[in-house]
C-alpha positions as CSV (number, residue, x, y, z in Angstrom):
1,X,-142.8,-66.5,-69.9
2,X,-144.6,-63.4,-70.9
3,X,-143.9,-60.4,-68.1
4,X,-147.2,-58.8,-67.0
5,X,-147.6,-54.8,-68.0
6,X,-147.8,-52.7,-65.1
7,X,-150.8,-51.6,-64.0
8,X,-151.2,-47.9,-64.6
9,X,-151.5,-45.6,-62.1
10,X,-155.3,-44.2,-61.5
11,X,-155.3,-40.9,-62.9
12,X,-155.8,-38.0,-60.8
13,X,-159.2,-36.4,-60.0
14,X,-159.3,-33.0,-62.1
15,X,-159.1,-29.6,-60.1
16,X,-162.5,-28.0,-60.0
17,X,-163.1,-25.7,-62.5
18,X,-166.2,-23.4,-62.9
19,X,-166.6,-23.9,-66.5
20,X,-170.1,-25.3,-66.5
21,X,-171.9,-22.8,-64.2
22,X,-174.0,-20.8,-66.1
23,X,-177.6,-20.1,-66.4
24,X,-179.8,-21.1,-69.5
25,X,-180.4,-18.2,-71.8
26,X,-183.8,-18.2,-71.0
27,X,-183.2,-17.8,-67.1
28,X,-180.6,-15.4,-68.1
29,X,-182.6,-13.2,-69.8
30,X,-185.2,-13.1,-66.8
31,X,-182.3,-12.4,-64.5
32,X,-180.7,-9.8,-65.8
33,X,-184.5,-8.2,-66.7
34,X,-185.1,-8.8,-62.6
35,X,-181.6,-7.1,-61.6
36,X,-182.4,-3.9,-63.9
37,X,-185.6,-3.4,-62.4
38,X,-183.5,-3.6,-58.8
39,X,-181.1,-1.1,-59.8
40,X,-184.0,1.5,-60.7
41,X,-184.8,0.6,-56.9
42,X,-181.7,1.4,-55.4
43,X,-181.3,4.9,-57.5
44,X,-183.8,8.0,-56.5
45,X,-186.0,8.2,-55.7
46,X,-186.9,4.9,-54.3
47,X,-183.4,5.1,-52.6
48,X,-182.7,1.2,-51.6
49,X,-179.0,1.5,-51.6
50,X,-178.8,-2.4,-50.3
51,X,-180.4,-3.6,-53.2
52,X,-177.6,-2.6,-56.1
53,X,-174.9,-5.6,-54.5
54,X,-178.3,-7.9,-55.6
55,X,-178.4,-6.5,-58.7
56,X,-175.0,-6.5,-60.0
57,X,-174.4,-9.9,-58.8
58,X,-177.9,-11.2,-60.4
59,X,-176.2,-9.1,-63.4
60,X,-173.1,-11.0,-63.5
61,X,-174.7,-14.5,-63.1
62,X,-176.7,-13.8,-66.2
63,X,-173.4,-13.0,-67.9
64,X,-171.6,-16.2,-66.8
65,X,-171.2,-18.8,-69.8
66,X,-172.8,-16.4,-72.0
67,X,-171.7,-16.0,-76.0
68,X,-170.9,-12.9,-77.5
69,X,-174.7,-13.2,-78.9
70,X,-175.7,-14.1,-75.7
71,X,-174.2,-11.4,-73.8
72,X,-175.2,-8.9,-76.0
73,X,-179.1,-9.6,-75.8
74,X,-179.0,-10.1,-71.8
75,X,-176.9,-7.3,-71.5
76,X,-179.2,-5.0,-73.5
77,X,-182.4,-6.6,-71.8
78,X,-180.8,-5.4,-68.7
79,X,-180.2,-2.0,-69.6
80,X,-184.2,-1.4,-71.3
81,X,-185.6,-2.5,-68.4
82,X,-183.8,-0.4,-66.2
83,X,-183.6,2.7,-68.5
84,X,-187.1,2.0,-69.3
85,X,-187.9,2.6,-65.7
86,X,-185.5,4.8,-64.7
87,X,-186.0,7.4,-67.0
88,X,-189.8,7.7,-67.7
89,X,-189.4,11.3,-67.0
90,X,-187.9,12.0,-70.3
91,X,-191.3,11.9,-72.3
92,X,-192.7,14.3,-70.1
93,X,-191.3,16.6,-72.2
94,X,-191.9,15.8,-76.0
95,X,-193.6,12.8,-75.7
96,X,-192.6,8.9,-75.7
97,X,-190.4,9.1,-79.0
98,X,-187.6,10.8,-77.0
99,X,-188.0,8.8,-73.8
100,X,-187.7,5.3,-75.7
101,X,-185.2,6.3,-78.3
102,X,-182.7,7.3,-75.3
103,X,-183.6,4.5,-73.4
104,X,-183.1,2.5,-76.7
105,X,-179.4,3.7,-77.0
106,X,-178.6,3.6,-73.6
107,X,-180.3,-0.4,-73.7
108,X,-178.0,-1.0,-76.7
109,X,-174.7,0.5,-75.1
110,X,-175.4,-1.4,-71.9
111,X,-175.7,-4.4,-73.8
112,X,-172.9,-4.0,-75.6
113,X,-170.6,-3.7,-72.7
114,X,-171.9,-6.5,-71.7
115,X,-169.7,-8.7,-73.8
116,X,-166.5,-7.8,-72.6
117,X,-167.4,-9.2,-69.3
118,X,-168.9,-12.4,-70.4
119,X,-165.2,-12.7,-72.4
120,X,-163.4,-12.2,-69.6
121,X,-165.2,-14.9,-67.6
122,X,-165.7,-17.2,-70.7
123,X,-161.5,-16.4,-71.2
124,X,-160.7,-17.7,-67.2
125,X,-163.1,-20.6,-67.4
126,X,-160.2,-22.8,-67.7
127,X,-157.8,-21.6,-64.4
128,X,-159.0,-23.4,-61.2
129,X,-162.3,-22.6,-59.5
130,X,-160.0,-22.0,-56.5
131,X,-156.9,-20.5,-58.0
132,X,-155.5,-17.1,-57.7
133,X,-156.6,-15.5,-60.8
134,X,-160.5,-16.7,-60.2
135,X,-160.2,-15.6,-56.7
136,X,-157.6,-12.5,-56.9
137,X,-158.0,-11.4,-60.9
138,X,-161.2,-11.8,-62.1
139,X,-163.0,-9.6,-59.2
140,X,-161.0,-6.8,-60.2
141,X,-161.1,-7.1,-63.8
142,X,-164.9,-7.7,-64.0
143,X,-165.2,-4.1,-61.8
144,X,-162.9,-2.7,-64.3
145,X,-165.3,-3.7,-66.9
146,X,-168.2,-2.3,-65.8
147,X,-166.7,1.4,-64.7
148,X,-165.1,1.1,-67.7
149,X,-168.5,0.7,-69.6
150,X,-169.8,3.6,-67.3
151,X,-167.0,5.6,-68.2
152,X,-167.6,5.5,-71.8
153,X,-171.4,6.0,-71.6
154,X,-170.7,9.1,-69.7
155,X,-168.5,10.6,-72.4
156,X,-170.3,9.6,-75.9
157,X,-172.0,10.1,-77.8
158,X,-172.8,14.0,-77.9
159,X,-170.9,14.0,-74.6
160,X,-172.3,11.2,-72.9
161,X,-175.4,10.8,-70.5
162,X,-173.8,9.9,-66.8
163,X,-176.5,9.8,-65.3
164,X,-177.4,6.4,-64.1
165,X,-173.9,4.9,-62.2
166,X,-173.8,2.3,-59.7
167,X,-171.5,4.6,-57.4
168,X,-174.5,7.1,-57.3
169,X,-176.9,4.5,-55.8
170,X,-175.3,4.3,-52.9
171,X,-175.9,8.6,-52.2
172,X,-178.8,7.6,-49.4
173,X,-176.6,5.0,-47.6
174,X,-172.9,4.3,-45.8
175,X,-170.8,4.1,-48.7
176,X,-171.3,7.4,-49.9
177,X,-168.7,8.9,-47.9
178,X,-165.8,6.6,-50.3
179,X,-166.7,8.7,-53.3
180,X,-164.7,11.4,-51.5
181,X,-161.6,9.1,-51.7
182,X,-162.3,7.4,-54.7
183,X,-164.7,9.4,-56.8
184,X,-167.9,8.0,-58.1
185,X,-166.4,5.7,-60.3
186,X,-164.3,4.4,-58.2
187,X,-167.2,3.7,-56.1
188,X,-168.6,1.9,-58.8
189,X,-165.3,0.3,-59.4
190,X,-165.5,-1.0,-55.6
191,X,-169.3,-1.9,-55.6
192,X,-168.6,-4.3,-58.8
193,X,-165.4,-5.8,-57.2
194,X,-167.0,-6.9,-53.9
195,X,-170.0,-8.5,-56.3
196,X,-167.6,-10.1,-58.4
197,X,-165.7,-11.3,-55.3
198,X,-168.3,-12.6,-53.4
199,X,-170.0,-14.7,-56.7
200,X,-166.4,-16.0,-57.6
201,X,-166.5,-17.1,-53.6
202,X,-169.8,-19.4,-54.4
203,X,-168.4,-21.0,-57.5
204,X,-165.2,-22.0,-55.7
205,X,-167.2,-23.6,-53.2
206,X,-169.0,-21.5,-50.7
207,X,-169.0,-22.3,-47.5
208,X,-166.7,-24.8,-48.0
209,X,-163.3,-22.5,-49.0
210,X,-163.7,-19.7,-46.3
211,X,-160.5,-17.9,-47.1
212,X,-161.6,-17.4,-51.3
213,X,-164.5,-14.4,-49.2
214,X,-161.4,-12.7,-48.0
215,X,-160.9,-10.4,-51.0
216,X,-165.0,-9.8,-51.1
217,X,-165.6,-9.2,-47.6
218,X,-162.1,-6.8,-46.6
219,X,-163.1,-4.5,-49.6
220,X,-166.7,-4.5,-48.0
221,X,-165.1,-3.7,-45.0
222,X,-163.5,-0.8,-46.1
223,X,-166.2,0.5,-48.2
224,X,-168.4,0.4,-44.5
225,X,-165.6,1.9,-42.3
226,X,-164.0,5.0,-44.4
227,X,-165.1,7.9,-43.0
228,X,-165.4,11.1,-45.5
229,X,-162.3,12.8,-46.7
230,X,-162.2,15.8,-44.0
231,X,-161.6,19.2,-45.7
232,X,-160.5,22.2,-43.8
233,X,-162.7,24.9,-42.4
234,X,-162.5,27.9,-44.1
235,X,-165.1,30.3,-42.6
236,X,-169.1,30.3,-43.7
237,X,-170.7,32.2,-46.5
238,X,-174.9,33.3,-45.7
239,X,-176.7,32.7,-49.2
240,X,-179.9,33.4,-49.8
241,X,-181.7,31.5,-52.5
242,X,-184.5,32.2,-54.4
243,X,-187.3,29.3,-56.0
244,X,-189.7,31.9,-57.9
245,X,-192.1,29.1,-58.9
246,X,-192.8,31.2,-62.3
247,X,-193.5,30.1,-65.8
248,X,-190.3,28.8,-66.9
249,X,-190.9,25.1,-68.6
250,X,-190.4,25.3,-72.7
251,X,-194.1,25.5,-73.8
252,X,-195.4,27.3,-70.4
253,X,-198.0,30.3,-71.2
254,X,-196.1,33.4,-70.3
255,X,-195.6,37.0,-71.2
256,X,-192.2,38.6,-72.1
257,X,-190.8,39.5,-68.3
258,X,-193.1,37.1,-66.1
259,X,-190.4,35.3,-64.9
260,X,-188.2,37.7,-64.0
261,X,-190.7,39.3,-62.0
262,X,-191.8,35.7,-60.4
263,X,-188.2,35.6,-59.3
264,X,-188.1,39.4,-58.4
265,X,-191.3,38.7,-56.2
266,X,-189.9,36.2,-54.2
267,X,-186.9,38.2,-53.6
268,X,-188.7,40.4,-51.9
269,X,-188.7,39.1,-48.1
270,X,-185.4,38.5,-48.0
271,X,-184.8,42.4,-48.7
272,X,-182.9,44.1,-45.6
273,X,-181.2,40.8,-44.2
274,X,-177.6,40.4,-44.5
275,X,-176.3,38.1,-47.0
276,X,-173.2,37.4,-49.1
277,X,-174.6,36.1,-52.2
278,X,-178.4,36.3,-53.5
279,X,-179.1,33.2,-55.7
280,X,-181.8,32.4,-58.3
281,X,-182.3,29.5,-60.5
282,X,-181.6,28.2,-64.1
283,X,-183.8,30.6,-66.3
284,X,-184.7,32.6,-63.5
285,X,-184.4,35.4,-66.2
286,X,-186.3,35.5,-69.4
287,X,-184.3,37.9,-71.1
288,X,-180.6,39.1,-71.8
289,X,-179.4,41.4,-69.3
290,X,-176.4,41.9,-72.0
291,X,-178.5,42.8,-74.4
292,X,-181.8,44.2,-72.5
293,X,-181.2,47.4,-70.7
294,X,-184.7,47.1,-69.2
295,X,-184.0,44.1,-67.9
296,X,-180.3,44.6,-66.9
297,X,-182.1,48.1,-64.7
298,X,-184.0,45.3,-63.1
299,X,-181.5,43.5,-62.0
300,X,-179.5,46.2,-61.3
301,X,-182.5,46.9,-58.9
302,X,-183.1,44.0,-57.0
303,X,-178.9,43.9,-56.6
304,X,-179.6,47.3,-54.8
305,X,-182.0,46.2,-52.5
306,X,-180.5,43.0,-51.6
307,X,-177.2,44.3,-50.5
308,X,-175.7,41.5,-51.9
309,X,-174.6,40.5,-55.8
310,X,-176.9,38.5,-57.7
311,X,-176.2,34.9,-59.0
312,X,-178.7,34.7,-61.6
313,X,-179.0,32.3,-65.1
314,X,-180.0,33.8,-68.5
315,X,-180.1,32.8,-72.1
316,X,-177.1,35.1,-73.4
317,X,-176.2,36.3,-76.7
318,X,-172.7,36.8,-78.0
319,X,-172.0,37.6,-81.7
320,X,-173.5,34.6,-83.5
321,X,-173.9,32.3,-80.5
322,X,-176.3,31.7,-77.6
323,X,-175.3,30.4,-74.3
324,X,-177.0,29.2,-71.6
325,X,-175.4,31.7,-69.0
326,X,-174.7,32.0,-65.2
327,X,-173.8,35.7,-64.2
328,X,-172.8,37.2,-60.9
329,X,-174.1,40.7,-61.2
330,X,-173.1,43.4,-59.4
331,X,-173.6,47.3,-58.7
332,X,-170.3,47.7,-60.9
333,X,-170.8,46.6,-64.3
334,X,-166.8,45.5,-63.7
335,X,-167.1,43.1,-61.6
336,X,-169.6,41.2,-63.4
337,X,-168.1,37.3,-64.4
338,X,-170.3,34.7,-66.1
339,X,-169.9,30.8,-66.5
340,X,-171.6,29.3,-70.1
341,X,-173.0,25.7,-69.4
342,X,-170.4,22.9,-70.8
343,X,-172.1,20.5,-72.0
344,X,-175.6,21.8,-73.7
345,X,-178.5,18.9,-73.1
346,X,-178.9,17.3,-77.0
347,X,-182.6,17.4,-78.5
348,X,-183.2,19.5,-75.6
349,X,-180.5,23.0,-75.7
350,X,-179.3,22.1,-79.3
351,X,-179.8,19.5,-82.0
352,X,-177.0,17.6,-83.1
353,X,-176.6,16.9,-86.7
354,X,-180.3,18.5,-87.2
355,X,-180.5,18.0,-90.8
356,X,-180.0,14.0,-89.9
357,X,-182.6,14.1,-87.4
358,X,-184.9,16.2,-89.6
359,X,-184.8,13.7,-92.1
360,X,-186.6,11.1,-89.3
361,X,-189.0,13.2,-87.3
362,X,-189.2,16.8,-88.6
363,X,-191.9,18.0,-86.7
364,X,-190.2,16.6,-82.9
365,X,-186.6,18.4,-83.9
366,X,-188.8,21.5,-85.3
367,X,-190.4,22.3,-81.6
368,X,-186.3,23.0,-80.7
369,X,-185.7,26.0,-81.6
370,X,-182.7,26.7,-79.2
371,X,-179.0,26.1,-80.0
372,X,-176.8,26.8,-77.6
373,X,-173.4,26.7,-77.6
374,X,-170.9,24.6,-74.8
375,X,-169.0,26.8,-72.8
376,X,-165.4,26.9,-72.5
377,X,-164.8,29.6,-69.0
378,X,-164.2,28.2,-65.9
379,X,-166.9,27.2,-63.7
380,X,-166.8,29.7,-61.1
381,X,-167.5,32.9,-60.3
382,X,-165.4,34.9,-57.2
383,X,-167.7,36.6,-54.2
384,X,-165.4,39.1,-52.7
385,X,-162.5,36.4,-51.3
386,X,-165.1,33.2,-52.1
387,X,-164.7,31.3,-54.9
388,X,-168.6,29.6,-55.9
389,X,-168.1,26.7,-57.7
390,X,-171.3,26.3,-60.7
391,X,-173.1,24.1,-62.2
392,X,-176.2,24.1,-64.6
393,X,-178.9,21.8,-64.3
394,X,-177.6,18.7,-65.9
395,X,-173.6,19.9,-66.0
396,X,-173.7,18.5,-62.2
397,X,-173.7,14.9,-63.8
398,X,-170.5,15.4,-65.4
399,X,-167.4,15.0,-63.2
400,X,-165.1,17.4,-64.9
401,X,-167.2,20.6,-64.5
402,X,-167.0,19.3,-60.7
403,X,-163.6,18.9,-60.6
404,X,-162.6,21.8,-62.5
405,X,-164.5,24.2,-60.0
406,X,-162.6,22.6,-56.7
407,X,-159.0,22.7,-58.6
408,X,-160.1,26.3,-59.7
409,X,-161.1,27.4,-56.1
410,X,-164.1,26.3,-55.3
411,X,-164.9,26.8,-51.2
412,X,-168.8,26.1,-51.7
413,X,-170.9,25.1,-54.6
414,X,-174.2,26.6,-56.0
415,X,-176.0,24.6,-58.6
416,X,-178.6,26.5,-60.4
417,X,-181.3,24.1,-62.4
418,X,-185.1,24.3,-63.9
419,X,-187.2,21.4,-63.9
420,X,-189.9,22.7,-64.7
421,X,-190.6,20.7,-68.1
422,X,-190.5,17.6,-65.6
423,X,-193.1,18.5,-63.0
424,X,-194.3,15.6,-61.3
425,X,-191.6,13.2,-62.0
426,X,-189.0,11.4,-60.6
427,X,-186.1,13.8,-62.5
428,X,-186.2,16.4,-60.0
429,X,-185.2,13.7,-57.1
430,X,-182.4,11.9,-59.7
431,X,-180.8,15.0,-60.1
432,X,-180.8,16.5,-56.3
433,X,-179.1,12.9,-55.4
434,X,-176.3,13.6,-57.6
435,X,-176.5,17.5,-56.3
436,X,-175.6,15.7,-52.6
437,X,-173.1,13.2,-53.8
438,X,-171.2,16.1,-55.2
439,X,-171.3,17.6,-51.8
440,X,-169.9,14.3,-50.1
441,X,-167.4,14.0,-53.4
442,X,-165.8,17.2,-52.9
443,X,-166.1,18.2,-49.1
444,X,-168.3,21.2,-50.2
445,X,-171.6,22.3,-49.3
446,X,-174.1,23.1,-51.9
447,X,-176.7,25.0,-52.5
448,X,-179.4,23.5,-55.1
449,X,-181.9,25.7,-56.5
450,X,-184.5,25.2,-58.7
451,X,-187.2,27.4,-60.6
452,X,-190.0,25.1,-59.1
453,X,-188.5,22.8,-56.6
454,X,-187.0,20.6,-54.9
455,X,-184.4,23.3,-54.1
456,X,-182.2,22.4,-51.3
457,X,-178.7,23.6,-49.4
458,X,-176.7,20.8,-48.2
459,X,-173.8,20.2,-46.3
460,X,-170.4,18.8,-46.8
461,X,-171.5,15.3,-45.5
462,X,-174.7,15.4,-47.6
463,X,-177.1,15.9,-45.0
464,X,-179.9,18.7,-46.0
465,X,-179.6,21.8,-43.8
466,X,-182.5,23.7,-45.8
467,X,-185.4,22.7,-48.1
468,X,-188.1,23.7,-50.4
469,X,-190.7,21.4,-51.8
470,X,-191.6,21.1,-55.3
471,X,-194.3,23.3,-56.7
472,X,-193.8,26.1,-54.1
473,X,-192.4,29.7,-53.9
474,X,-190.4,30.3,-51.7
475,X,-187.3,32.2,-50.2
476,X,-184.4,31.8,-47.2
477,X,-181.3,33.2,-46.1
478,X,-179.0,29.9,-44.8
479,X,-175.1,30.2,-43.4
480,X,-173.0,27.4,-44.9
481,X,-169.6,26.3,-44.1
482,X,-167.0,26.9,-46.7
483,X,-164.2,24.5,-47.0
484,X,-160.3,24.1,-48.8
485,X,-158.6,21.5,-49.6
486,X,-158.9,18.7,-52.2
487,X,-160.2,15.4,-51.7
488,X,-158.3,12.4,-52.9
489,X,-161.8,11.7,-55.0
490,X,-161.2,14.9,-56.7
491,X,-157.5,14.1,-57.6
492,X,-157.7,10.7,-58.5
493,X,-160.7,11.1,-60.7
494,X,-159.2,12.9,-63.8
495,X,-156.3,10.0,-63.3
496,X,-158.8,6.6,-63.0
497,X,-161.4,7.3,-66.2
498,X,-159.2,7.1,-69.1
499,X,-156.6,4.6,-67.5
500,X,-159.4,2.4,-66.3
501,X,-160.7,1.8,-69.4
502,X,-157.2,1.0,-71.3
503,X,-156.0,-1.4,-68.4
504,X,-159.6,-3.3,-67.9
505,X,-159.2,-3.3,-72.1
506,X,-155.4,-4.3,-72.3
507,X,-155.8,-7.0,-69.6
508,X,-158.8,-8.5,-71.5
509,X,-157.0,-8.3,-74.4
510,X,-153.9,-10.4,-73.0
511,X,-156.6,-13.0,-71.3
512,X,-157.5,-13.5,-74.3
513,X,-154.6,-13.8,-76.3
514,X,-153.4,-16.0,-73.4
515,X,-157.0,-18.5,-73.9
516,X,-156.5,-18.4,-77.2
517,X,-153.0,-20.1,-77.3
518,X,-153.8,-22.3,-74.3
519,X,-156.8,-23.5,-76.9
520,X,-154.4,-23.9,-79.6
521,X,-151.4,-25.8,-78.2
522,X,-154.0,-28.3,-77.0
523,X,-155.3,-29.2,-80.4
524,X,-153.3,-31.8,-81.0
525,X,-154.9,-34.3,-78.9
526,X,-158.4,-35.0,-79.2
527,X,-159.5,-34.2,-75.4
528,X,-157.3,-30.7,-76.2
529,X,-159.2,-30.2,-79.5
530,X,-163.0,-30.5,-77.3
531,X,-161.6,-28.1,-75.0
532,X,-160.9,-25.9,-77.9
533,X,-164.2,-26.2,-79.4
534,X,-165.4,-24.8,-75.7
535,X,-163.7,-22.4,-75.3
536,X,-163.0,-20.3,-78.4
């Protein structure tokens, strides 16, 4: 009598996985083309802080499922729409050649840090949909990514362009105070995390698995409930600040001296009321005092009558280089200091590599003449017991001429800019929303002023205590708090950018290595070999 085979046992459902949720690459390309035109919308000046969490989680869907191919082009679509956009103000200055060719490179940089976070989700597709490392890992990792990618655009090439982060959207709104705990990449860092948090949430299941929000919603929580990073009190400081309104864009009309006396002229009121430090813009002189006794007895003047030492930005010349130079002059030629601007704007205070760039469009690099050199001195100048941090014009995108000021003394900031060559553009606005996330970021306030507007002081907490609209000359006296003491955003920051970018790198690296022999040791079946084919 034959004996019957036992009847096998019914296999067991498969855990849920999130390895088919991705968009096509057609709806992924209109995605991430919608979410870049939502993060111009939550930067200046439009200001809708809400709107970034949209965007970088529309962002990350697009990314989900995505080849290296894939990633690349919705990643780059992402970042030309929003550059695009964002930074139309460029070609006010030489036209839309240098406008689309930055956008171009920044488009192409976004895009390629795009594929590392496609890898890492394309690397986890195979752990659980409700596991730890979808729930726990990937949020994190995928945050790393993108400040990393930040990060690196803010460093290269010729120094980087920082200007567009996803911490700095959030200057207009409640978050703004974590910066000063965190830094702006770590706000970034955050911002991402609670994104990738909450999208990992809705592939797990939504509604359905309640506790995979947790991670998502207590870093939200956080990010709504730290209060500011409280510096100490260290007395007030009356500066009074100067926007002269003169002829100070690259191809203005103007005779030798016209600026200086703009500036001079709109000194003037403020003459006889007691101040610690007078103020004037980038550019505010059109000639080196060094090297101009005329205009060096002009300054010497105004110095005189003002009571106070003079702050003022210059064009300086020293042996066979040219700076672009903040001086705080004085009575006594020996106690005058200066700071040279760090990081020189390229194609716009010097030309990198001109003879490359001459060999492409001679007649563009030909209309800039200037070459300045980066600075290497401290940026900070000392008012009788007061140490001013600087920064000028663009340096106040680039955290380490911030940092170095506070660690160097810094009780209250003055940053002197001229935008005139971007009159009646959105720059002016970009740049004053960094000018007060630098004030929240470092517990000091600031004093922002500008050739032709928007010059403004603000506080510690970011609010504006003083203001001057654009296209206006104008003058005023205000009393701002100084402050000690260093933020934990200040001391973490020099410690996250580098070691941010190795660890989100290193812990890619290992997810994959890790995919790769999970793919390999199931090739010998035939349902291990298909799920190689997926996933390698």
């Amino acid at each position: 009598m034959r004996t019957p085979l036992p009847t096998p046992a019914p296999a067991a459902a498969p855990e849920r996985t999130v390895a088919a949720w991705s968009l096509p690459v057609w709806a992924a390309v209109l995605a991430s083309a919608a979410a870049g035109l939502l993060l111009d919308l939550a930067s200046a000046p439009v200001g809708w802080w809400p709107v970034t969490f949209v965007s970088v989680t529309v962002a990350l869907v697009a990314l989900i499922g995505r080849s290296i191919g894939g990633a690349l082009l919705v990643g780059t679509v992402f970042g030309a729409v929003f550059y695009t956009t964002h930074l139309m103000w460029v070609g006010e200055f030489l036209g839309p050649v240098p406008w689309l060719a930055l956008a171009g490179l920044e488009a192409a940089l976004f895009g390629v840090g795009a594929v590392p976070i496609a890898l890492a989700y394309r690397w986890a597709a195979r752990y659980p949909a409700r596991g730890l490392v979808q729930l726990l890992a990937v949020p994190p990792l995928i945050g790393g990514l993108w400040a990393s990618r930040e990060v690196v655009m803010g460093a290269w090439p010729y120094s980087g362009f920082p200007w567009a982060r996803v911490g700095m959207t959030q200057v207009g709104g409640p978050l703004a105070e974590v910066a000063s705990w965190t830094s702006v990449t770590g706000l970034s860092l955050l911002i991402v995390v609670v994104c990738a948090a909450g999208l990992q949430w809705i592939r797990a299941g939504g509604i359905r698995f309640l506790v995979g929000l947790h991670p998502a919603v207590s870093i939200a929580a956080l990010l709504v409930i730290a209060p500011q990073f409280p510096t100490a009190p260290a007395g007030e400081f009356r500066v009074g600040w100067v926007q002269g309104n003169g002829p100070t864009g690259y191809f203005d009309d103007k005779t030798p001296g016209e600026v200086l006396a703009a500036q001079t002229a709109a000194t003037v009121p403020l003459y006889g009321q007691p101040m610690d430090l007078l103020a004037w813009p980038e550019g505010g002189v059109d000639a080196d005092p060094l090297n101009a006794p005329a205009t060096a007895a002009g300054l010497d003047r105004v110095v005189k009558a003002a009571g106070a030492p003079l702050l003022m930005n210059a064009a300086t010349t020293r042996g066979a280089d040219v700076f672009n130079t903040s001086l705080l002059w004085t009575a006594d030629p020996a106690g005058r200091q200066w700071h040279d601007k760090v990081n020189p704007v390229p194609f716009g205070e010097y030309v990198p590599d001109r003879w490359f760039y001459e060999l492409i469009a001679p007649d563009l690099v030909g209309l800039i003449q200037r070459e300045y050199t980066p600075g290497s001195n401290p940026p900070l100048v000392q008012v009788g017991d007061v140490g001013v941090g600087l920064a000028i014009c663009f340096d106040v995108i680039y955290d380490t001429v911030i940092w170095d000021a506070v660690r160097a003394g810094a009780e209250v900031f003055v940053f002197q800019t001229n935008n005139a060559d971007f009159r009646g553009t959105d720059e002016n606005l970009q740049q004053l929303a960094f000018a007060r996330m630098r004030a929240i970021e470092t517990g000091r306030a600031v004093v922002n002023v500008s050739t032709v507007g928007t010059s403004q002081v603000i506080a510690p907490d970011g609010t504006t205590l003083d203001s001057l609209d654009v296209d206006t000359t104008g003058a005023a006296i205000t009393t701002v708090p100084l402050r000690e003491g260093v933020t934990p955003g200040v001391r973490l920051g020099p410690w996250l950018s580098f070691p941010l970018v190795l660890g989100s790198g290193t812990i890619l690296a290992a997810l994959g290595l890790s995919s790769r022999r999970h793919a390999l040791s199931a090739g010998g079946t035939h349902e291990g070999k298909g799920n190689s084919a997926r996933w390698a």
